[in-house]
Backbone as CSV, one residue per row, in Angstrom:
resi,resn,N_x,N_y,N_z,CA_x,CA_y,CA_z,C_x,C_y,C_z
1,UNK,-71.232,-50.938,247.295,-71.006,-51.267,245.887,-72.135,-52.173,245.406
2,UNK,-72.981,-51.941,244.206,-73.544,-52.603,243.647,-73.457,-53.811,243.051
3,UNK,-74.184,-54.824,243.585,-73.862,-56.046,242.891,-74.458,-56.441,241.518
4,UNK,-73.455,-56.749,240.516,-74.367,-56.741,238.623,-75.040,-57.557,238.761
5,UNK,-75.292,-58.416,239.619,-75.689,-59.601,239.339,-76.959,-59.259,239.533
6,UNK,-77.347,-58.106,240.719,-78.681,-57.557,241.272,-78.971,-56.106,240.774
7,UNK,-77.938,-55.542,239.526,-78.232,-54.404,239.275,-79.395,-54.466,238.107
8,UNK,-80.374,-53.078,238.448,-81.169,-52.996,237.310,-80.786,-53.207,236.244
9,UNK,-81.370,-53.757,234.937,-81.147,-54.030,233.523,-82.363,-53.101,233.066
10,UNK,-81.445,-51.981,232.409,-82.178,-51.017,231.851,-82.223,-50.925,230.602
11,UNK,-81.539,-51.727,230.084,-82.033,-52.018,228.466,-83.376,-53.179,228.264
12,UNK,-83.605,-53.829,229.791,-84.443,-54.602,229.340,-85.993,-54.113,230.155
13,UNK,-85.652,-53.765,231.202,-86.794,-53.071,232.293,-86.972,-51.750,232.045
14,UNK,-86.523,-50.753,231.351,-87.219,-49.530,230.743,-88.562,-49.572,230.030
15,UNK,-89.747,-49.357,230.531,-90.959,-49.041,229.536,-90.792,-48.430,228.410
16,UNK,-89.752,-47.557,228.687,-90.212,-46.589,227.343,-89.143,-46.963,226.143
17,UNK,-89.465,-46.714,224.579,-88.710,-47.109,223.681,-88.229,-45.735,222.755
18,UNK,-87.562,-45.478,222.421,-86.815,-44.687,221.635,-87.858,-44.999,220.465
19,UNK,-88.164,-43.635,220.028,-88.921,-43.487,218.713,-88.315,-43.747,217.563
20,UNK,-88.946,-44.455,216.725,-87.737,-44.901,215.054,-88.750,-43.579,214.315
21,UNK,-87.748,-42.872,213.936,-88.247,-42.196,212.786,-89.238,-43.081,211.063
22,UNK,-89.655,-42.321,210.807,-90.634,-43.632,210.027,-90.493,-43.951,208.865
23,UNK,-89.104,-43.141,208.207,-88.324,-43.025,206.976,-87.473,-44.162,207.125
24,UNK,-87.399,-44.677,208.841,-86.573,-45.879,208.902,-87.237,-47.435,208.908
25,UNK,-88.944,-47.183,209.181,-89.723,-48.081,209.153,-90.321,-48.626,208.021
26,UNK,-89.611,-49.775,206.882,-90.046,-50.012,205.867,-91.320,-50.509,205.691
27,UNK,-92.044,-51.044,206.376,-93.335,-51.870,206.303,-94.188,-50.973,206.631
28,UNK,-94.067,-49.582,206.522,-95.078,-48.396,207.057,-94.615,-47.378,206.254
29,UNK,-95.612,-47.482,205.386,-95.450,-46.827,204.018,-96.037,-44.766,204.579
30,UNK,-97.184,-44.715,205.126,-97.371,-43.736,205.857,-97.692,-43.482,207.593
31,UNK,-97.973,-42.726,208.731,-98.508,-42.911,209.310,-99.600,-43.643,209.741
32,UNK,-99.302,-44.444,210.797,-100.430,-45.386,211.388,-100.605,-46.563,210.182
33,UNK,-100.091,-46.343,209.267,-100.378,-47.137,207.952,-100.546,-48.872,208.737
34,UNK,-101.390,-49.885,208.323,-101.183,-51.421,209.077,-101.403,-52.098,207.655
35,UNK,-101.486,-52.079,206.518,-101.581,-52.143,205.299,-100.266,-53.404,205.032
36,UNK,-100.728,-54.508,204.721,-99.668,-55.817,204.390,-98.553,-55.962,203.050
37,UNK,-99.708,-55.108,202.043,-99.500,-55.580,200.981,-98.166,-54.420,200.430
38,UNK,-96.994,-54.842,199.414,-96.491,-54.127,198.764,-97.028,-52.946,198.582
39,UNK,-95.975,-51.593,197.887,-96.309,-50.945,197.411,-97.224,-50.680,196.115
40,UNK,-96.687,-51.854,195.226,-96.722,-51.579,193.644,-97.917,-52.730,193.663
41,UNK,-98.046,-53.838,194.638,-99.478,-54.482,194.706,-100.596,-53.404,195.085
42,UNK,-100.814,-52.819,196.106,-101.703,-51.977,196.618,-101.797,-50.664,195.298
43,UNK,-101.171,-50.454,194.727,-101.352,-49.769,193.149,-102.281,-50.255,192.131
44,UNK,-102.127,-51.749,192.363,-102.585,-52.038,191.114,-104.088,-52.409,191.953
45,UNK,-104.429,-53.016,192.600,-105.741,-52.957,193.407,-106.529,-51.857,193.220
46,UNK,-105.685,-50.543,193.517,-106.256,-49.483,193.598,-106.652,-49.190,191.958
47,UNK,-105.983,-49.261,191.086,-106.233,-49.420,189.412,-107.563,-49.734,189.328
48,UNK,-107.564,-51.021,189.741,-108.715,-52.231,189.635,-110.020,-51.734,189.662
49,UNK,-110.193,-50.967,191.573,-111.081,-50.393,191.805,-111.373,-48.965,190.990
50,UNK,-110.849,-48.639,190.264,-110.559,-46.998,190.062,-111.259,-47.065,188.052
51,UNK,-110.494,-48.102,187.669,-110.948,-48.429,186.277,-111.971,-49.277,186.046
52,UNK,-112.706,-49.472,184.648,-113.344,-49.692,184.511,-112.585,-51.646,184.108
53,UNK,-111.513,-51.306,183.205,-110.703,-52.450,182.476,-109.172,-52.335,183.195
54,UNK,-108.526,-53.190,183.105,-107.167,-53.147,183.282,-106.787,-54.367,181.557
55,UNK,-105.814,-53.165,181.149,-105.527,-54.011,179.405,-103.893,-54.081,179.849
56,UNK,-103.300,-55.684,179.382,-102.083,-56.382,178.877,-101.282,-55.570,178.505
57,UNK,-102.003,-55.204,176.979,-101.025,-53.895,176.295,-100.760,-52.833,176.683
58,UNK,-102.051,-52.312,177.378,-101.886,-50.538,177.780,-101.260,-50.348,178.822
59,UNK,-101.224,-51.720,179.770,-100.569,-51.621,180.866,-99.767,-52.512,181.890
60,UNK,-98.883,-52.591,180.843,-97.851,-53.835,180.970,-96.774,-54.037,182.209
61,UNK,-96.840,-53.048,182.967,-96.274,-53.445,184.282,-97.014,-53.558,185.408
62,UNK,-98.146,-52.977,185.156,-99.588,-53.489,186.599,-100.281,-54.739,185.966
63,UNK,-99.863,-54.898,184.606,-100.297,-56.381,184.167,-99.781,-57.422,184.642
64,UNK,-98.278,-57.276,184.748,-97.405,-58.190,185.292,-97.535,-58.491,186.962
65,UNK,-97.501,-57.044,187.511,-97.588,-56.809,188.922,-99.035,-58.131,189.479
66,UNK,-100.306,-57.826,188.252,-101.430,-58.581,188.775,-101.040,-60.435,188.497
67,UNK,-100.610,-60.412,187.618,-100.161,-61.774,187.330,-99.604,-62.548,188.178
68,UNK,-98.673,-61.681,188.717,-97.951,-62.045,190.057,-98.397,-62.752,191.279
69,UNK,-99.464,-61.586,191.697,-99.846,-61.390,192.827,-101.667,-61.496,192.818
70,UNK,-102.024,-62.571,191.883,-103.807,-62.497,191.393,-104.225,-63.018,192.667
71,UNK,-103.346,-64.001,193.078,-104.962,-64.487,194.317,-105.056,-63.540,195.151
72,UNK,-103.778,-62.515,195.722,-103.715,-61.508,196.832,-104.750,-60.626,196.643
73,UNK,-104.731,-60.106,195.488,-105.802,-59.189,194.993,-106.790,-59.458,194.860
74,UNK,-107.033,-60.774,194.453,-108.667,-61.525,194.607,-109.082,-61.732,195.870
75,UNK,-108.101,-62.101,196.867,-108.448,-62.219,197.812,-108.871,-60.413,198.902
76,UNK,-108.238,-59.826,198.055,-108.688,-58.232,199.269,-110.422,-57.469,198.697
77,UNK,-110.123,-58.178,196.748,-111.307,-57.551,196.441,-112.290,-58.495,197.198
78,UNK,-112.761,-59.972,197.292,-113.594,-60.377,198.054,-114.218,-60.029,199.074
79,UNK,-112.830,-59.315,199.958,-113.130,-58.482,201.368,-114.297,-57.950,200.823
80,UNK,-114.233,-57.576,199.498,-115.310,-56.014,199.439,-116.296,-56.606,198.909
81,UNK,-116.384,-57.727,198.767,-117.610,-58.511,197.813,-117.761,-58.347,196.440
82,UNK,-115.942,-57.980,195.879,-116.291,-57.590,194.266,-115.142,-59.140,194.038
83,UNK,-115.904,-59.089,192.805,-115.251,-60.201,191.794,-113.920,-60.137,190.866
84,UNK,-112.447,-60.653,190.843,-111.880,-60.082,189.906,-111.900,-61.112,188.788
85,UNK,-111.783,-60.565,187.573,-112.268,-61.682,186.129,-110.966,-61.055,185.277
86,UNK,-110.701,-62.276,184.802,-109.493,-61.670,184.079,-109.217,-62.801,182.356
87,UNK,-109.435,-62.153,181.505,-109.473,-62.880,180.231,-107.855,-62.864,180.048
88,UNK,-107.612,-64.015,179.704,-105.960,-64.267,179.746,-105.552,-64.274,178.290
89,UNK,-106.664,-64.571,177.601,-106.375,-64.668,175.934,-106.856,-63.286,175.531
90,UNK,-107.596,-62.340,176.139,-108.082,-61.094,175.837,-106.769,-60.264,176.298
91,UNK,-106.234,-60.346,177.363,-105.148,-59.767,177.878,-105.836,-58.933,178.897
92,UNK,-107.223,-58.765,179.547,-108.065,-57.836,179.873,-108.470,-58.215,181.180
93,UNK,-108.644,-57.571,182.218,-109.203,-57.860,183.576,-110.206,-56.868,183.851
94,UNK,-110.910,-57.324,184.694,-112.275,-56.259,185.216,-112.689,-56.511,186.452
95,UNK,-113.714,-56.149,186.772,-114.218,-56.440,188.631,-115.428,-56.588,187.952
96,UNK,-116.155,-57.553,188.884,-117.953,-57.647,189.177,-118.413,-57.590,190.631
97,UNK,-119.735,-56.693,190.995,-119.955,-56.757,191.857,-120.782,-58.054,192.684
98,UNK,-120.176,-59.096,193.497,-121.080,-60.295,193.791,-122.615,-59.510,193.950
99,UNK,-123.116,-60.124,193.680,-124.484,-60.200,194.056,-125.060,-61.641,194.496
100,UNK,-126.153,-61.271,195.800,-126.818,-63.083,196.255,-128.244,-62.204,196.183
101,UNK,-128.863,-63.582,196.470,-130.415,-63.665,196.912,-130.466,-63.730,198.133
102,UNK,-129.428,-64.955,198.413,-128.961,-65.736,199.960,-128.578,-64.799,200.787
103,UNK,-127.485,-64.138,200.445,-126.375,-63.315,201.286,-126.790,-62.065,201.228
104,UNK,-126.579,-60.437,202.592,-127.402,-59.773,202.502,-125.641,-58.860,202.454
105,UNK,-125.609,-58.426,200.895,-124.601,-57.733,199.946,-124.166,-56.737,200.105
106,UNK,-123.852,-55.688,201.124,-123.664,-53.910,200.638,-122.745,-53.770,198.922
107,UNK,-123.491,-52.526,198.004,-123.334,-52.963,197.157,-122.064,-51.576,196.777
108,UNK,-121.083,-52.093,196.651,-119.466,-51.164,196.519,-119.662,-50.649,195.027
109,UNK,-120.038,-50.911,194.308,-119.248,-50.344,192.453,-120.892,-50.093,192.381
110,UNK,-120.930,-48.545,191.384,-122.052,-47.823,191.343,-122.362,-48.383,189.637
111,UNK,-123.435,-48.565,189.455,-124.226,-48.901,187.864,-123.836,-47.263,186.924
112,UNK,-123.102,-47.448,185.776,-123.219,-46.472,185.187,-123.044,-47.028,183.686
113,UNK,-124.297,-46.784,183.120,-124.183,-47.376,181.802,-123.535,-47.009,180.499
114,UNK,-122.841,-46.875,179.745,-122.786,-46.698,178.243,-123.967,-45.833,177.954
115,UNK,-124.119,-44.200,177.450,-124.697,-43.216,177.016,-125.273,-44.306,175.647
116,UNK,-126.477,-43.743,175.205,-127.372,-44.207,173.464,-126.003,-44.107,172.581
117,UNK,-125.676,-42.833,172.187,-124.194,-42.750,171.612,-123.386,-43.209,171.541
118,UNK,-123.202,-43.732,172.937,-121.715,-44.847,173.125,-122.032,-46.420,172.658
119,UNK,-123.362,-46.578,173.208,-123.279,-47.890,172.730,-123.924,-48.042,170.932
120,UNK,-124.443,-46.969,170.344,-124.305,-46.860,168.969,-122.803,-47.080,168.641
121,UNK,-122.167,-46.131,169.082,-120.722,-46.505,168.664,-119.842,-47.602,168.688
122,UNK,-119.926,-48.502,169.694,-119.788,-49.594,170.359,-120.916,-50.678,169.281
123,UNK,-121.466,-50.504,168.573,-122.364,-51.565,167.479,-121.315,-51.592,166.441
124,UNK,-121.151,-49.995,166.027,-120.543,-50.144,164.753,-119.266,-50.961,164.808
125,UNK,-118.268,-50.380,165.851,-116.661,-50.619,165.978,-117.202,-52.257,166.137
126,UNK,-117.962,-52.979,166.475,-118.002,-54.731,167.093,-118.298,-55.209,165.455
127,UNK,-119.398,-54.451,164.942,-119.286,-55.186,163.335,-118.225,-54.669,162.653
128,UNK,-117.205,-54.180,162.805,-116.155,-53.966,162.029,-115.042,-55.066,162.359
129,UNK,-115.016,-54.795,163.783,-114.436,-56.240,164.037,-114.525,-57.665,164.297
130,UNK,-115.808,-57.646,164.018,-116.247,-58.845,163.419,-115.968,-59.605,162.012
131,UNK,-116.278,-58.138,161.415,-116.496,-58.361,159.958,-114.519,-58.897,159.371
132,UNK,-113.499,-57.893,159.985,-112.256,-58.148,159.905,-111.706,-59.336,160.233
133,UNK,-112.088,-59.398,161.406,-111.349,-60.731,162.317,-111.797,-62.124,161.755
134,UNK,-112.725,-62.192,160.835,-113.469,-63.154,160.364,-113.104,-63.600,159.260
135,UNK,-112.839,-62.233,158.794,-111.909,-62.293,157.068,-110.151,-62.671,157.363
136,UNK,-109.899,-62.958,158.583,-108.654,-63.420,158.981,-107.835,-62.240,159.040
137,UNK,-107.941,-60.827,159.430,-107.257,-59.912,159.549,-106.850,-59.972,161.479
138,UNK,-105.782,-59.664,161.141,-105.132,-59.571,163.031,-105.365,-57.975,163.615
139,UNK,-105.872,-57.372,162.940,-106.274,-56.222,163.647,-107.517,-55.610,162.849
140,UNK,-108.446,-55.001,163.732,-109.272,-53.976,162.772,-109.400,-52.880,163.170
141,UNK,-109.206,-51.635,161.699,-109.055,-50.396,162.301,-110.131,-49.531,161.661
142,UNK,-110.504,-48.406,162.206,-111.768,-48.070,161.570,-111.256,-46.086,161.568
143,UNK,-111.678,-45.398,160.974,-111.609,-44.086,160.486,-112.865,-43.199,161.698
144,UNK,-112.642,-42.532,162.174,-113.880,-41.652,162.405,-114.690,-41.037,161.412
145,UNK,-114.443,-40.394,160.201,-115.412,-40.122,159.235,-116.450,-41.337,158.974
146,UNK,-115.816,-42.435,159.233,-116.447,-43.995,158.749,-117.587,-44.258,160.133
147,UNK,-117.057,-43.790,161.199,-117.878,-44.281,162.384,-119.091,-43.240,162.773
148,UNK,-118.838,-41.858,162.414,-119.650,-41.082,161.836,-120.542,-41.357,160.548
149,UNK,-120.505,-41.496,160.079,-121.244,-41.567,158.600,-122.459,-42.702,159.319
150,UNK,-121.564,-43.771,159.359,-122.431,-45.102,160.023,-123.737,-44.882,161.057
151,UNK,-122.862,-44.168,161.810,-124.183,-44.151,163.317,-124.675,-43.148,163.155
152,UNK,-124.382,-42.133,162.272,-125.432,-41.366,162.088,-126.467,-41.911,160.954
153,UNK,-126.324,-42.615,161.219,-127.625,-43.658,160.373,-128.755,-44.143,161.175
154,UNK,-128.049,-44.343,162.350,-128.975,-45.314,163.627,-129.626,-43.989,164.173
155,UNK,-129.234,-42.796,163.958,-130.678,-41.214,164.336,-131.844,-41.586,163.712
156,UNK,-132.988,-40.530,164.027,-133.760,-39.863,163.329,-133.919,-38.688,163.163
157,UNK,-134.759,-38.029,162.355,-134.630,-36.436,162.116,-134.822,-36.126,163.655
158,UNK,-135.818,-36.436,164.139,-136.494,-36.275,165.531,-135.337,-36.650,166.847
159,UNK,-133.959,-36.957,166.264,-133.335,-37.270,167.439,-132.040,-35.614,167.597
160,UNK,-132.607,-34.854,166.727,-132.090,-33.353,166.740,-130.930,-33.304,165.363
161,UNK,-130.447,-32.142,165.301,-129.830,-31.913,164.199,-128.352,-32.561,164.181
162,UNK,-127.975,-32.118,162.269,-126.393,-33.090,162.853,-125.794,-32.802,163.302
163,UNK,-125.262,-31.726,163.697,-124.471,-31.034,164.230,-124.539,-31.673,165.513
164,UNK,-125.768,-31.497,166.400,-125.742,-32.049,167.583,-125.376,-33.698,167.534
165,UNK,-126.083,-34.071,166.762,-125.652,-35.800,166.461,-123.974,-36.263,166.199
166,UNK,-123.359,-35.233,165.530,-121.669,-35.538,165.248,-120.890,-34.907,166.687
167,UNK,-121.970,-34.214,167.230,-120.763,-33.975,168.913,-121.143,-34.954,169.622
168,UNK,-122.411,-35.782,169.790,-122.672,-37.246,170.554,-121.975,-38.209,170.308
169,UNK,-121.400,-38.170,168.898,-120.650,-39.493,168.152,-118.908,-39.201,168.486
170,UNK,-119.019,-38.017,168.348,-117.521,-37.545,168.685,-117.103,-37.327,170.160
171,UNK,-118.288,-37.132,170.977,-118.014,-37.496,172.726,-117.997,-39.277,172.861
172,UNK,-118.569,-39.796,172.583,-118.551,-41.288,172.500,-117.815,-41.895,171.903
173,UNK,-117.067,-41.451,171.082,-115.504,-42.235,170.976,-114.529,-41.819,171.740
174,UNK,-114.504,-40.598,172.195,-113.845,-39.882,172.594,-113.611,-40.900,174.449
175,UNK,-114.701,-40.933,174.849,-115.019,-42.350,175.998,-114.418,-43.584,175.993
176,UNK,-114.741,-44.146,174.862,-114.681,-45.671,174.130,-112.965,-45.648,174.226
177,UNK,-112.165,-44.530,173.395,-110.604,-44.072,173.775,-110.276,-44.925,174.571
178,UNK,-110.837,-44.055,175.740,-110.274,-43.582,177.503,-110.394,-44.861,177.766
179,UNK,-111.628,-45.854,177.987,-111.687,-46.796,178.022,-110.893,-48.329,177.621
180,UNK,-110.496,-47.946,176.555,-109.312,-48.673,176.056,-110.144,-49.596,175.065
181,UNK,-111.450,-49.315,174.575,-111.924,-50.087,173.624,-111.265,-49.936,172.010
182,UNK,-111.095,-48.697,171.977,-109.830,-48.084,170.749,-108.563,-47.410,170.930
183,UNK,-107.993,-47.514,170.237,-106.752,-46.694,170.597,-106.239,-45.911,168.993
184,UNK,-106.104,-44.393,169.233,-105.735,-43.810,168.128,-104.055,-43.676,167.841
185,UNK,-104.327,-44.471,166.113,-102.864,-45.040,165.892,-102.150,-43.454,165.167
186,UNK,-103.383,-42.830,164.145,-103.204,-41.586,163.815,-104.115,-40.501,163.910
187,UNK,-104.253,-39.629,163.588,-105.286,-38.695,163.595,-106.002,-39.031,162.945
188,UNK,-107.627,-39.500,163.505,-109.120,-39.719,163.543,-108.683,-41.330,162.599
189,UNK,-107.705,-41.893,163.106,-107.867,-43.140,162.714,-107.581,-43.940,163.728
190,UNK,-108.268,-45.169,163.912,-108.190,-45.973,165.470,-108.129,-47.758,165.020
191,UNK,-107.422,-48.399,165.714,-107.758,-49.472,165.969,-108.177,-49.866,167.027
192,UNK,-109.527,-50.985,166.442,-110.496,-51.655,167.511,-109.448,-52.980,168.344
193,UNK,-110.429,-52.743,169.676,-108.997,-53.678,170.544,-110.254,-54.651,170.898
194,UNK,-109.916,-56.126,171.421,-110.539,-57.388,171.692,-111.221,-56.584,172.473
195,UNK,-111.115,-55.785,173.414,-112.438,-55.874,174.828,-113.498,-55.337,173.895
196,UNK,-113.455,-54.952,172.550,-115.086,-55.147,171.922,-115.810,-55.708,172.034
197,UNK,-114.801,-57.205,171.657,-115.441,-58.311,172.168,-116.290,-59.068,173.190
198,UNK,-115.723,-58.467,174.060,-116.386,-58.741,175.373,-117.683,-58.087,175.706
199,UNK,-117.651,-56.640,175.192,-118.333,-55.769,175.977,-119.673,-56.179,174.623
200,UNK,-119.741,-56.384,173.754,-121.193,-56.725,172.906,-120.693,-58.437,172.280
201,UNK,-121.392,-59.343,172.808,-121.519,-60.313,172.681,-121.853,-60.571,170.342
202,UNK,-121.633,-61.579,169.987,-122.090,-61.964,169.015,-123.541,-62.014,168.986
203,UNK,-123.866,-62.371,170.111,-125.632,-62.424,170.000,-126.294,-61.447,170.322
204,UNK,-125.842,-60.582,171.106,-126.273,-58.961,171.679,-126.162,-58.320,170.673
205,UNK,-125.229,-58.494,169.574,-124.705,-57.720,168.656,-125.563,-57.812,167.311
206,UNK,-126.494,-58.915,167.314,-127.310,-59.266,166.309,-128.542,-58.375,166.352
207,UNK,-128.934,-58.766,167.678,-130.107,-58.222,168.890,-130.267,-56.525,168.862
208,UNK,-129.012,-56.101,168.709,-129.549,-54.441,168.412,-129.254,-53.916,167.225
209,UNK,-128.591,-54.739,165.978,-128.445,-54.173,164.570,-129.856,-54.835,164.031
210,UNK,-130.699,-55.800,164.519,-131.862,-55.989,163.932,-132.413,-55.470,164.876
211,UNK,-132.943,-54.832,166.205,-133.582,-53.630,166.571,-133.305,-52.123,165.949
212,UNK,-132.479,-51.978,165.655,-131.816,-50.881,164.917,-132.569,-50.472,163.289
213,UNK,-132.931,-51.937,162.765,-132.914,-52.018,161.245,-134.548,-51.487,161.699
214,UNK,-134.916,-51.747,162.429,-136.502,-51.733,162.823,-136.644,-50.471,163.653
215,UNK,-135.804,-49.495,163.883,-136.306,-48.827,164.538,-136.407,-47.705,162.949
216,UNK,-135.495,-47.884,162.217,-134.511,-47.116,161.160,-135.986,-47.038,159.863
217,UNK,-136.602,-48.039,159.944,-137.830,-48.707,159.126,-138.806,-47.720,159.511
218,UNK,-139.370,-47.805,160.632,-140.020,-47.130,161.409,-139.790,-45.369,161.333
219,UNK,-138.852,-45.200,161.302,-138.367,-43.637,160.829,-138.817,-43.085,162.673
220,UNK,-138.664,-43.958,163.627,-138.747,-43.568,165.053,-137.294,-43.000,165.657
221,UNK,-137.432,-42.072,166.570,-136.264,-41.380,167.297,-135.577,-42.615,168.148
222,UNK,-134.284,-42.858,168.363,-133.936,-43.671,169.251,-134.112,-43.570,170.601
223,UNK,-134.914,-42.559,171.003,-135.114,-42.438,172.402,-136.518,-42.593,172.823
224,UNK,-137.278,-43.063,171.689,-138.426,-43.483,171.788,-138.607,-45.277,172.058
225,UNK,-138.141,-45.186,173.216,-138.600,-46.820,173.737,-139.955,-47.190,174.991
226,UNK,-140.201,-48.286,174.367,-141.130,-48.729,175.264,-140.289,-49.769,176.445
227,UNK,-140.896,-50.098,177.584,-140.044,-51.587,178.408,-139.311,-52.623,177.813
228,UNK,-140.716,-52.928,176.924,-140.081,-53.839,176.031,-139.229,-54.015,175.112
229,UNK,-138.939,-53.248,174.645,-138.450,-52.979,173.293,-136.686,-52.726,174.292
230,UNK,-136.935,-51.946,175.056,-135.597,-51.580,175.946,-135.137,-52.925,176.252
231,UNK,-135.589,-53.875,176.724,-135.544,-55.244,177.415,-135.253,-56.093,176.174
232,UNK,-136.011,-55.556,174.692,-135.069,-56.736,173.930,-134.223,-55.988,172.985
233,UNK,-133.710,-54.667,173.033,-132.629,-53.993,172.077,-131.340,-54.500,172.776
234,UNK,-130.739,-53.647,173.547,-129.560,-53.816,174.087,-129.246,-53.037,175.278
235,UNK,-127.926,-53.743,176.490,-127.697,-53.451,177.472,-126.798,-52.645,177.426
236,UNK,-126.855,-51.429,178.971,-125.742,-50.912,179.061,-124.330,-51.703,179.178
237,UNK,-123.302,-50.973,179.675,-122.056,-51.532,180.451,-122.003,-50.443,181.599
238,UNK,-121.950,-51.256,182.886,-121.887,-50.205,183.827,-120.879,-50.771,184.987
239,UNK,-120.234,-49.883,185.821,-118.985,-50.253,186.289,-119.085,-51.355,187.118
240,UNK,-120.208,-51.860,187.385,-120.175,-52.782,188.244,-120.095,-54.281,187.324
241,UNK,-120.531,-54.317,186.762,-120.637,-55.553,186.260,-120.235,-55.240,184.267
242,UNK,-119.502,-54.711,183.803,-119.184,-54.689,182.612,-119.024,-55.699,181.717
243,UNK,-119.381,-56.668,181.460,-119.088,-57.873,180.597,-120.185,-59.041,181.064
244,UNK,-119.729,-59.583,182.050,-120.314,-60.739,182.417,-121.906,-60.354,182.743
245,UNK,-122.758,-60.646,182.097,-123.822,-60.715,182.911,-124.759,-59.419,182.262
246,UNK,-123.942,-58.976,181.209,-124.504,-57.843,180.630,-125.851,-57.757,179.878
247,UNK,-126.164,-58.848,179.309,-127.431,-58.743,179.138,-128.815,-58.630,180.127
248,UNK,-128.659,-58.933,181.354,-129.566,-58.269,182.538,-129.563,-57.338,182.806
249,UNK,-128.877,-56.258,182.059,-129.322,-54.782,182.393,-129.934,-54.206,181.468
250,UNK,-130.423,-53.116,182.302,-131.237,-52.083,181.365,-130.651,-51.641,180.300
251,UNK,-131.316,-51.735,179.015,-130.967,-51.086,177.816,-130.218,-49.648,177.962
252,UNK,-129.401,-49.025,177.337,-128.933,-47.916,177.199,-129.061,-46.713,176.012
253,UNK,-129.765,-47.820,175.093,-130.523,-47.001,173.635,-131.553,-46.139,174.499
């Protein structure tokens, strides 16, 4: 007869473990998954990286989700050497890519600037809401016939016909949309949203409606730039660095 006292313990001396099915394993969202973070955190990260903006209004439960959970997310984008920036009175967040002199960077978020078109379009909609927000209006909204008419001002004959010029103006809002710089309240009517603000400075904004007035004088094509002239009109916005720091890039006229 076996003594218990000396019998194997096979619940505790068995190597092997009974497999948990993985529908029963909450902290393992997929296979092999080792991933810390929530579901609905790791969403909005992924947003982060994926968009250009994350907006208050447009997106009021990954707004909240980030509010929540900002240093977590600041802390995973760092992993990657990107920056998260978040205007609290704009309602608006974005990423920048660090950059050093010191530190030797791999560089994660690719440069893609604002098309001539877009950032024509992007002049007009910033003096409209300038011009509104100044006159003490809480919103400014602008017409597409109006944003048309306008920037097809900033052409020249030499920058091709209108036809071609009103599908550049009408792909470039059509962007600006998606982006969340406007939002259409009715058909071909939009209101301008704060990240205008951001994305053309008051002084940038001076900088290419008086390059503009001078190119317009000149009766020159807008795609006729020299270094210079590129270096003092105006900057793209490109995914890496969209706001902050925008005047060190290459022109996009």
């Amino acid at each position: 007869m076996t003594d218990l006292a000396t019998a194997p313990d096979t619940a505790t001396d068995d190597p092997f473990i009974d497999p948990i099915a993985m529908e029963h394993d909450p902290e393992e969202l997929f296979p092999g998954d080792r991933g810390i973070l929530d579901p609905e955190v790791r969403r909005v990260l992924v947003r982060l990286l994926q968009r250009r903006f994350l907006l208050a209004d447009r997106n009021r439960g990954e707004w909240t989700v980030l509010m929540d959970h900002q240093h977590t997310i600041e802390s995973r984008l760092n992993d990657l050497f990107v920056r998260l920036v978040v205007d609290h009175d704009r309602g608006v967040a974005y990423k920048e890519q660090i950059r050093s002199d010191e530190l030797e960077i791999p560089i994660l978020l690719r440069d893609e600037a604002y098309s001539r078109a877009e950032t024509l379009v992007l002049v007009h909609l910033r003096t409209v809401y300038q011009r509104e927000t100044t006159a003490g209006e809480s919103s400014a909204r602008v017409d597409i016939e109006e944003i048309e008419q306008t920037v097809l001002t900033y052409f020249a004959e030499a920058d091709g016909s209108t036809a071609r010029r009103q599908k550049a103006i009408r792909g470039a809002v059509a962007r600006l949309r998606q982006d969340g710089v406007i939002e259409e309240e009715s058909e071909g009517r939009y209101r301008i949203n704060a990240l205008v603000e951001i994305l053309l400075s008051s002084e940038r904004l001076r900088a290419l409606r008086d390059w503009l007035e001078m190119r317009s004088a000149q009766s020159a094509p807008i795609d006729d730039l020299d270094e210079d002239e590129q270096a003092d009109a105006a900057d793209g916005v490109d995914d890496a660095d969209p706001v902050v720091d925008v005047d060190d890039k290459e022109a996009a006229l």
